[in-house]
C-alpha positions as CSV (number, residue, x, y, z in Angstrom):
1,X,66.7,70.0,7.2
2,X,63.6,67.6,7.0
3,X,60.6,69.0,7.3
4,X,58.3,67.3,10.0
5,X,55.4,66.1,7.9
6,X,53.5,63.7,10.9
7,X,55.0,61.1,8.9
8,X,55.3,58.4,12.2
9,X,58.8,58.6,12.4
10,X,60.7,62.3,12.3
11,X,56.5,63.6,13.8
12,X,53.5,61.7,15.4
13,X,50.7,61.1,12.8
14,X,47.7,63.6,13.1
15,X,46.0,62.5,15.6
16,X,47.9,59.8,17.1
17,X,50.3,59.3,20.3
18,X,53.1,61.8,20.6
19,X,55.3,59.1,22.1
20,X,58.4,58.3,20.6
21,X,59.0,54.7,21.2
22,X,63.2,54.4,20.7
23,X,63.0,50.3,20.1
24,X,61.0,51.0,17.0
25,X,62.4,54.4,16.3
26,X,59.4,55.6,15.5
27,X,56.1,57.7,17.2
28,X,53.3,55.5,18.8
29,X,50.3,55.2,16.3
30,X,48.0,54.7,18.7
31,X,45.0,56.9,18.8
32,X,44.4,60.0,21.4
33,X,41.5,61.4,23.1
34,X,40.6,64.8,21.4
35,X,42.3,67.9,23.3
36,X,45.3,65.2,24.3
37,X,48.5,64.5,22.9
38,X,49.2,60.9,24.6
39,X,47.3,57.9,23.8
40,X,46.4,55.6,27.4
41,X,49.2,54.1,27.4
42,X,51.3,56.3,27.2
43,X,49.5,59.4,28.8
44,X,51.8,59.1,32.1
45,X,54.3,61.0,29.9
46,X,52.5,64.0,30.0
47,X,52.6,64.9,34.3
48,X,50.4,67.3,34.1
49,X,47.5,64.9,34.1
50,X,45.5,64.6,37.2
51,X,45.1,60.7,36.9
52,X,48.1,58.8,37.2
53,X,48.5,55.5,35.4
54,X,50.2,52.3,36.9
55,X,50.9,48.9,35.6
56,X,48.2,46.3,35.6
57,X,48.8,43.9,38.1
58,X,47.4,41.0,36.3
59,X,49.5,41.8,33.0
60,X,52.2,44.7,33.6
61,X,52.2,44.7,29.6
62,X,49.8,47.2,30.0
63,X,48.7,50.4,32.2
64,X,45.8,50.9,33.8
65,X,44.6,54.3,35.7
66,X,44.9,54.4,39.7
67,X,41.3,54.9,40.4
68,X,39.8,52.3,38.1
69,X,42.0,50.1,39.0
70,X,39.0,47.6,40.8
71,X,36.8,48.6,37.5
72,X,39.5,47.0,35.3
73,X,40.4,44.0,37.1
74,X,36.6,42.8,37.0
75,X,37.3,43.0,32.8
76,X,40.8,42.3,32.3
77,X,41.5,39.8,29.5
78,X,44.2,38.7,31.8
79,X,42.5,38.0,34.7
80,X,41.4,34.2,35.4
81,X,38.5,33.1,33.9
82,X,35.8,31.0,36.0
83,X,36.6,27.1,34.3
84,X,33.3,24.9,33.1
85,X,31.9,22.7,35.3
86,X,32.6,20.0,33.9
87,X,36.6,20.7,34.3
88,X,39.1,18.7,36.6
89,X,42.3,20.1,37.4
90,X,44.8,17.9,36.2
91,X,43.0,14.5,35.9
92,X,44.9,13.1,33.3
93,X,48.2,14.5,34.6
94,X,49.0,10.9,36.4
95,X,50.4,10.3,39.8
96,X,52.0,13.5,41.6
97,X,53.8,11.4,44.2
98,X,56.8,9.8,42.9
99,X,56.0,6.9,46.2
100,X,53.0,6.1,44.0
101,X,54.1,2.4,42.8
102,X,52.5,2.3,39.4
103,X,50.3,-0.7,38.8
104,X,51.6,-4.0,37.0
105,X,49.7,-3.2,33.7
106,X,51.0,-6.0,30.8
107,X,50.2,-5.0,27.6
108,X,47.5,-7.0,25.7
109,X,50.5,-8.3,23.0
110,X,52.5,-9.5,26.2
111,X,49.3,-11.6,27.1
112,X,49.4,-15.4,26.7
113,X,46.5,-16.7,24.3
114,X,45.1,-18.5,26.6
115,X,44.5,-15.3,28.6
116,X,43.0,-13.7,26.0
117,X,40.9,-16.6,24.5
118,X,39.4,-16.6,28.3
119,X,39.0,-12.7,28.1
120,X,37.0,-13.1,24.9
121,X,34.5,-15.8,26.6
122,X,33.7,-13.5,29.0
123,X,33.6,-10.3,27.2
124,X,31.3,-12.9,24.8
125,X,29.3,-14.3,27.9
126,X,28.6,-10.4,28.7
127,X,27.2,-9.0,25.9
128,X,24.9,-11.7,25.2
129,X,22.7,-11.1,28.1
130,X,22.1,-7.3,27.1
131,X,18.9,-6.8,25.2
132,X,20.3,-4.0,23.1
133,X,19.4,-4.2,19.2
134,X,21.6,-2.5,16.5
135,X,20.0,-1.7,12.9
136,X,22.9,-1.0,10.4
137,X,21.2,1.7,8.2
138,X,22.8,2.9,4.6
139,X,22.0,6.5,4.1
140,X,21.6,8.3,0.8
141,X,21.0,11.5,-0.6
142,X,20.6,12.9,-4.0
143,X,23.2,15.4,-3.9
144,X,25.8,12.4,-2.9
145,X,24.5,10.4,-5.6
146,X,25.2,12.8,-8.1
147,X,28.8,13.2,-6.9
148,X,29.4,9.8,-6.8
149,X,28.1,9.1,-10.5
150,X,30.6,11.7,-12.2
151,X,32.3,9.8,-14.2
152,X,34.9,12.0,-13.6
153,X,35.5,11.1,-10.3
154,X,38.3,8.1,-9.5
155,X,37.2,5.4,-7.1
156,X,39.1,6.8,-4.9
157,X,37.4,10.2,-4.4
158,X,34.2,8.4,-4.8
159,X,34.9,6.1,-1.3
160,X,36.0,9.3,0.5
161,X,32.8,10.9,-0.5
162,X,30.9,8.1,0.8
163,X,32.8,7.6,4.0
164,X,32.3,10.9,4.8
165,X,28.5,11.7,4.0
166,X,28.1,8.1,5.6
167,X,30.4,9.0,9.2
168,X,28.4,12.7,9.6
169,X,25.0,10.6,10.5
């Protein structure tokens, strides 16, 4: 006969859960309280506990004592968490009624080029009366200089380099 070593299969582990768990057919390895023979999960198994344990109501996955049962829910990872301010329930879920009738949107391709030549004037029109001015900058640094004067390096390691240090400002 085998001897029961507290291997996790034929005997819990020292100081684990005495549970057997028969879809794993092996002994739970969670860890107990000292003085118990049950982990919290599984400490309903042993009745002669004063506290009884029932399943979370958020997430029945798990068991959660009786009496702390208001305690828990206030800290349960599967309870729902308050969303940011700046979040809208569904906005970019579309129309929930089907009665909606969708607008007649024509794709810019579909567009004659008269249409669009007109668009253009008065995108053209618009923008010129803004006072806005844009100063296209080239940025350096040593470090990216270096890089890009390895001889080493193919051109097109070099551009990628360049974008990238160049797109981060």
């Amino acid at each position: 006969m085998a001897e029961a070593t507290g291997d996790g299969v034929l005997a819990p582990l020292p100081g684990r859960c005495g549970f057997y768990v028969e879809k794993k057919r092996r002994y739970c390895k969670m860890i107990v309280a000292s003085g118990k023979k049950f982990c919290g999960e599984h400490a309903n198994v042993d009745q002669d506990g004063e506290r009884k344990r029932i399943p979370c109501p958020l997430d029945p996955k798990h068991t959660v004592f009786e009496d702390s049962l208001a305690k828990h829910l206030k800290k349960c990872n599967s309870r729902e968490k308050p969303q940011p301010v700046y979040y809208v329930k569904n906005i970019n879920a579309g129309s929930q009624d089907e009665d909606d009738i969708p607008i007649n949107e024509v794709p810019l391709a579909d567009r004659a080029k008269e249409e669009l030549d007109l668009l253009i004037k008065k995108l053209k029109k618009a923008v010129h009366g803004l006072t806005s001015k844009h100063e296209e900058r080239i940025l350096s640094h040593p470090a990216l200089n270096e890089a890009l004067s390895d001889p080493k390096m193919g051109m097109l390691h070099s551009n990628t380099l360049s974008n990238r240090y160049i797109t981060s400002f």
